[in-house]
C-alpha positions in Angstrom: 31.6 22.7 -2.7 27.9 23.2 -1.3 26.1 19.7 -0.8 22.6 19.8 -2.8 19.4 20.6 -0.6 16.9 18.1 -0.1 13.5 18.9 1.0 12.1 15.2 3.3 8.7 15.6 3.2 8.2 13.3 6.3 9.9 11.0 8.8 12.6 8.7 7.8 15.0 6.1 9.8 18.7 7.2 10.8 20.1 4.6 8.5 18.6 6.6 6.1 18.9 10.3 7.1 22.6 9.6 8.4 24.3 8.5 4.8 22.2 11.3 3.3 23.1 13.8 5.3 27.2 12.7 4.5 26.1 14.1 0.8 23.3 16.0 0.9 22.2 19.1 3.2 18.6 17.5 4.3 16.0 20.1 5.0 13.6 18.4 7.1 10.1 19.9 6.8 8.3 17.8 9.2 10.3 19.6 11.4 9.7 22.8 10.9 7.3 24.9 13.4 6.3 26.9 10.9 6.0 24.9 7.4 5.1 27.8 5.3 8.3 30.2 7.1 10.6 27.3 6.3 9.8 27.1 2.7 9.8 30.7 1.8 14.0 30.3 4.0 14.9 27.1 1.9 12.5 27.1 -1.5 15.3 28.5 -3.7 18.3 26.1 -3.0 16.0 23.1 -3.0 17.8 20.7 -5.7 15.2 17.9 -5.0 12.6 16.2 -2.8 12.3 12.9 -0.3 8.8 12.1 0.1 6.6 9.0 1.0 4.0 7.6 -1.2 1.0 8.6 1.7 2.8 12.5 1.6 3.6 12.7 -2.5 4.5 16.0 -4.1 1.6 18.8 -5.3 2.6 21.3 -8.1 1.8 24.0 -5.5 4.4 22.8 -3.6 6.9 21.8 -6.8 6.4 25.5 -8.1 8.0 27.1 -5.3 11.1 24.7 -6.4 12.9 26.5 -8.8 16.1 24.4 -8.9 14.0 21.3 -8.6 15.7 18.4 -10.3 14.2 15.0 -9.2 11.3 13.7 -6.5 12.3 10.7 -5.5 10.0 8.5 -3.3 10.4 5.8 -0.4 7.6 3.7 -1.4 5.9 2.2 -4.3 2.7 4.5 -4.3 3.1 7.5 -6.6 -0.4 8.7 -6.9 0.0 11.6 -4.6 3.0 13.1 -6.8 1.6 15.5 -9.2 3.5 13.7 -12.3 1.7 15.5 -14.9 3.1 18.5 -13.2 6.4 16.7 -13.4 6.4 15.6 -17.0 5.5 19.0 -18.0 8.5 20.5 -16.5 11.0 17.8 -16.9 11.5 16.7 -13.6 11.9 12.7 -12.8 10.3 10.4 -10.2 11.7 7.9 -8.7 10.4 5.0 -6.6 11.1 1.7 -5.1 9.5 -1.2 -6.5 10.0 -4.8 -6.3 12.2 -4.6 -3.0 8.4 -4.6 -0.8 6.5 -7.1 -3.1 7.4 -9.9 -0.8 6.2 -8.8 2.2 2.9 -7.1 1.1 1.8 -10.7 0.0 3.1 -11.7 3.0 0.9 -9.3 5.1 -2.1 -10.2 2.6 -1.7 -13.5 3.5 -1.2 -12.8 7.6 -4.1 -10.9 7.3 -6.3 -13.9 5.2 -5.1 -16.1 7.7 -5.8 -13.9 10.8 -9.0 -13.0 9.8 -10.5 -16.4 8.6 -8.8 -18.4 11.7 -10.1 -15.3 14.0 -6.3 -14.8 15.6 -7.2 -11.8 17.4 -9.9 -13.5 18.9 -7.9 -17.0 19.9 -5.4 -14.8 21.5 -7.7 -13.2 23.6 -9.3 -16.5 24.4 -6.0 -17.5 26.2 -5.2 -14.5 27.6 -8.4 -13.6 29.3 -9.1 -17.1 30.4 -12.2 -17.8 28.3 -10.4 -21.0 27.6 -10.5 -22.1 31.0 -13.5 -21.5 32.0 -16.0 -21.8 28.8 -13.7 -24.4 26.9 -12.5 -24.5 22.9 -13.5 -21.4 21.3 -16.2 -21.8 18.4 -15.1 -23.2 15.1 -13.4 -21.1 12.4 -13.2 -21.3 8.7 -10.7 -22.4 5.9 -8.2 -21.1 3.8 -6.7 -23.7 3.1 -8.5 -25.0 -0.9 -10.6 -21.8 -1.4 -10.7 -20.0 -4.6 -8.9 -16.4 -4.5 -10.4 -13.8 -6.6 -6.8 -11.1 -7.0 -7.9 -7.4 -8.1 -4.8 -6.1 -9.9 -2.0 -8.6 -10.9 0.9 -6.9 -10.9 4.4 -7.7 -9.0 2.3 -7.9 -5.4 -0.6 -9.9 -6.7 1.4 -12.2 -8.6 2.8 -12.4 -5.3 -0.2 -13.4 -3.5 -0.9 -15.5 -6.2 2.2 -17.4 -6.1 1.4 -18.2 -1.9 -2.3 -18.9 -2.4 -0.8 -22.0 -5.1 0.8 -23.1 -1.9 -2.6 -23.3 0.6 -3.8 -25.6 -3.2 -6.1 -22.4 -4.2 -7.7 -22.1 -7.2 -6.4 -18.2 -8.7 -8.7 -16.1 -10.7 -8.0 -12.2 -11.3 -9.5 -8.7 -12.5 -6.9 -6.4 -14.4 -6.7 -3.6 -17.1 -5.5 -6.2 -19.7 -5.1 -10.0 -19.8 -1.9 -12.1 -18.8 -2.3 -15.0 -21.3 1.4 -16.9 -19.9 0.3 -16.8 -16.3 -1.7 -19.8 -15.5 -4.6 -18.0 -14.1 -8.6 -17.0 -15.1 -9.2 -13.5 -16.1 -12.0 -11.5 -15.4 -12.6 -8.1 -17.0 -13.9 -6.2 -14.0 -14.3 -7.0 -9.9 -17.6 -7.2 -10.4 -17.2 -10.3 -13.0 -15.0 -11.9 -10.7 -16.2 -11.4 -7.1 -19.4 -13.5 -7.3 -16.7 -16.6 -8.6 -14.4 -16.7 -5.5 -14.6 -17.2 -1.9 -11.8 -15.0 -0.9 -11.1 -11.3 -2.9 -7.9 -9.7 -2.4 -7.4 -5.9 -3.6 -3.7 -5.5 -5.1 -4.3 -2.6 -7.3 -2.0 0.3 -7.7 -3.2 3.3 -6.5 -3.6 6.5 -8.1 -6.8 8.5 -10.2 -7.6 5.3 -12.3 -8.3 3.0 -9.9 -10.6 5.3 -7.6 -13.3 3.3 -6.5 -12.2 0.4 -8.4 -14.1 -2.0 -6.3 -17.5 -0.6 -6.2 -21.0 -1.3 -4.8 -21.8 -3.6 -7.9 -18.5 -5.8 -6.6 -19.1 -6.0 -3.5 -22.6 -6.9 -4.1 -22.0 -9.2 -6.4 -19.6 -11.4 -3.5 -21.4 -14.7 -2.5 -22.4 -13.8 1.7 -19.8 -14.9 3.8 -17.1 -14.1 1.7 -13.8 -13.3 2.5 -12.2 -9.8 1.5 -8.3 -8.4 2.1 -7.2 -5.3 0.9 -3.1 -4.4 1.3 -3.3 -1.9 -1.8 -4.9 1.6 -1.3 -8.1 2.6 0.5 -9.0 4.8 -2.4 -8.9 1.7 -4.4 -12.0 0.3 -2.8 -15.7 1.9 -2.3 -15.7 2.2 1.8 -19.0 3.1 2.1 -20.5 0.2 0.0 -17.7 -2.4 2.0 -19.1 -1.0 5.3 -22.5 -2.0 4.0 -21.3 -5.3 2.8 -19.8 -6.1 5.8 -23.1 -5.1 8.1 -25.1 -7.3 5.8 -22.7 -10.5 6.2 -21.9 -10.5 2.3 -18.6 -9.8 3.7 -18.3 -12.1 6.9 -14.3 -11.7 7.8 -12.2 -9.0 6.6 -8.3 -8.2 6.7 -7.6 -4.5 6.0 -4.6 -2.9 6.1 -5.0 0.6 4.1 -8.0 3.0 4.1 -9.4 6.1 2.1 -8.3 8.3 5.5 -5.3 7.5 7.2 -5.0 7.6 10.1 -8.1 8.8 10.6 -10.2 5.9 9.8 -14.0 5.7 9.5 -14.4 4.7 12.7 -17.1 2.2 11.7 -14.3 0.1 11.2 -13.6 -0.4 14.9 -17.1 -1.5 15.9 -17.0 -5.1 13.7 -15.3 -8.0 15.8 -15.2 -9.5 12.6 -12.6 -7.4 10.6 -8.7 -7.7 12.0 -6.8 -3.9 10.7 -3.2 -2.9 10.5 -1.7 0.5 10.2 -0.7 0.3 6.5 1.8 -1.6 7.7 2.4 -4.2 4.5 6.1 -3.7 3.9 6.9 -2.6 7.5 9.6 -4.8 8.0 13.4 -3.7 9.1 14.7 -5.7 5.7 12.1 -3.8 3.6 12.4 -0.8 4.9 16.4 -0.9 4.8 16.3 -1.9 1.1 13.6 0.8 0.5 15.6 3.5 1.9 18.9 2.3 -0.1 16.9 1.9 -3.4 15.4 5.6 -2.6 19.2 6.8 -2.1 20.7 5.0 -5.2 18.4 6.9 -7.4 18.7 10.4 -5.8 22.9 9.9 -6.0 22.2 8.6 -9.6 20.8 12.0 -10.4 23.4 14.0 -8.6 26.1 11.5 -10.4 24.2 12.2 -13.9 23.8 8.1 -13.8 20.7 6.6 -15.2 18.3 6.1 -12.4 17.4 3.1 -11.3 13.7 2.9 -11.0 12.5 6.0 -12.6 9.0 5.7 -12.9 8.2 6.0 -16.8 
């Protein structure tokens, strides 16, 4: 019997490719010379598609699909899947939450720490031999006792929340609704809570409702010389009013690991000594990654199986 076509919308690891390619016949379109030529070879036997949360799925894409059965995504980030487009014509998404909510907060917290104890800077300190010849390097600021403002509660700030308990940090939070049993002060909007904290981290799901979520009034509203980490979404956050904020000192560190164009950042971000950036690089860890890719195959041999899936997004 035929092995179902996949079409992987962009790069993944040979532990992952390798086991699907046992079961599946993997039509790799980052591959292809010609993407449009490839499609028009392989749209009709396509039974479903592997994609990442920064690559999604678009209807004009899905439509050439006729056999389409599932979408099923490496990655928690849905919001460039059409899923309206997907709901209308019956066709599940998958994704892989909880395996990465650990080491996002991690990261949120590396960065925190980077930023506020200026790591980047210490290490070049040493290295370049500053430290030999001008002495300690100037004085740096707590974490440790601050009060964390968290935009967006869910798994991954409830995450963060749980490690800034740890550093004794006082925890209050912006959301859609309320969460009465966690032990936390709610705030209906970033803009209510930024001008209460001395640290604001963005943990907010991507997608079309939280576009611009922290805005110009938010960021204005942050007491100068705050603190600000973002491992969510770049679309989450205004850039061009956190660019201003961080020129005017209202934001005086800054730990950023996503932005509204990846890879090709404003390059304004680059110019401030004061900011430490990653390469959206939150769960990039070998255990995530492994459990994110296995998660990501459960549910696509769930479909083929006629098993419930295991994380269909709902």
């Amino acid at each position: 019997m035929d092995k179902p076509e996949l079409l992987v919308m962009g790069v993944l690891p040979d532990w992952d490719l390798e086991p699907m390619a046992e079961r599946y016949t993997l039509r790799l379109l980052y591959e292809a010379p010609d993407p449009e030529a490839f499609l028009a070879e392989h749209a009709s036997d396509i039974r479903g598609i592997v994609t990442k949360g920064e690559i999604g799925a678009s209807a004009a894409l899905m439509e050439r699909l006729p056999r389409l059965g599932i979408v099923a995504c490496y990655g928690v980030g849905i919001d460039a899947i059409d899923r309206g487009w997907c709901a209308a014509h019956g066709i599940p998404v998958t994704n892989t939450p909880d395996v990465l909510t650990e080491d996002v907060a991690d990261m949120a917290f590396a960065l925190l720490l980077a930023a506020a104890r200026e790591i980047p800077r210490a290490d070049r300190w040493v290295r370049e031999g500053t430290w030999a010849r001008e002495g300690s390097m100037p004085l740096t600021t707590r974490v440790w006792g601050k009060h964390m403002g968290i935009v967006g509660l869910g798994r991954i700030g409830q995450a963060v929340a749980r490690r800034a308990e740890g550093f004794g940090m006082r925890v209050s939070y912006s959301g859609r609704t309320p969460k009465p049993h966690l032990p936390y002060t709610y705030h209906p909007t970033p803009a209510a809570l930024a001008p209460q904290v001395d640290i604001l981290v963005c943990c907010a799901m991507g997608g079309p409702t939280t576009q611009g979520l922290i805005d110009r009034a938010a960021f204005e509203a942050l007491r100068p010389g705050s603190l600000f980490v973002n491992v969510s979404r770049g679309s989450c956050v205004d850039e061009a009013a956190l660019l201003d904020a961080i020129r005017t000192g209202r934001i005086a560190l800054a730990g950023l690991d996503v932005f509204r164009d990846e890879p090709g950042i404003d390059p304004a971000f680059a110019t401030f000594p004061n900011l430490v950036l990653a390469p959206h690089a939150a769960s990039g860890t070998v255990e995530t990654r492994k459990a994110m890719g296995q998660l990501m195959r459960d549910n696509v041999d769930a479909f083929f199986a006629r098993r419930p899936l295991p994380t269909e997004v709902t």
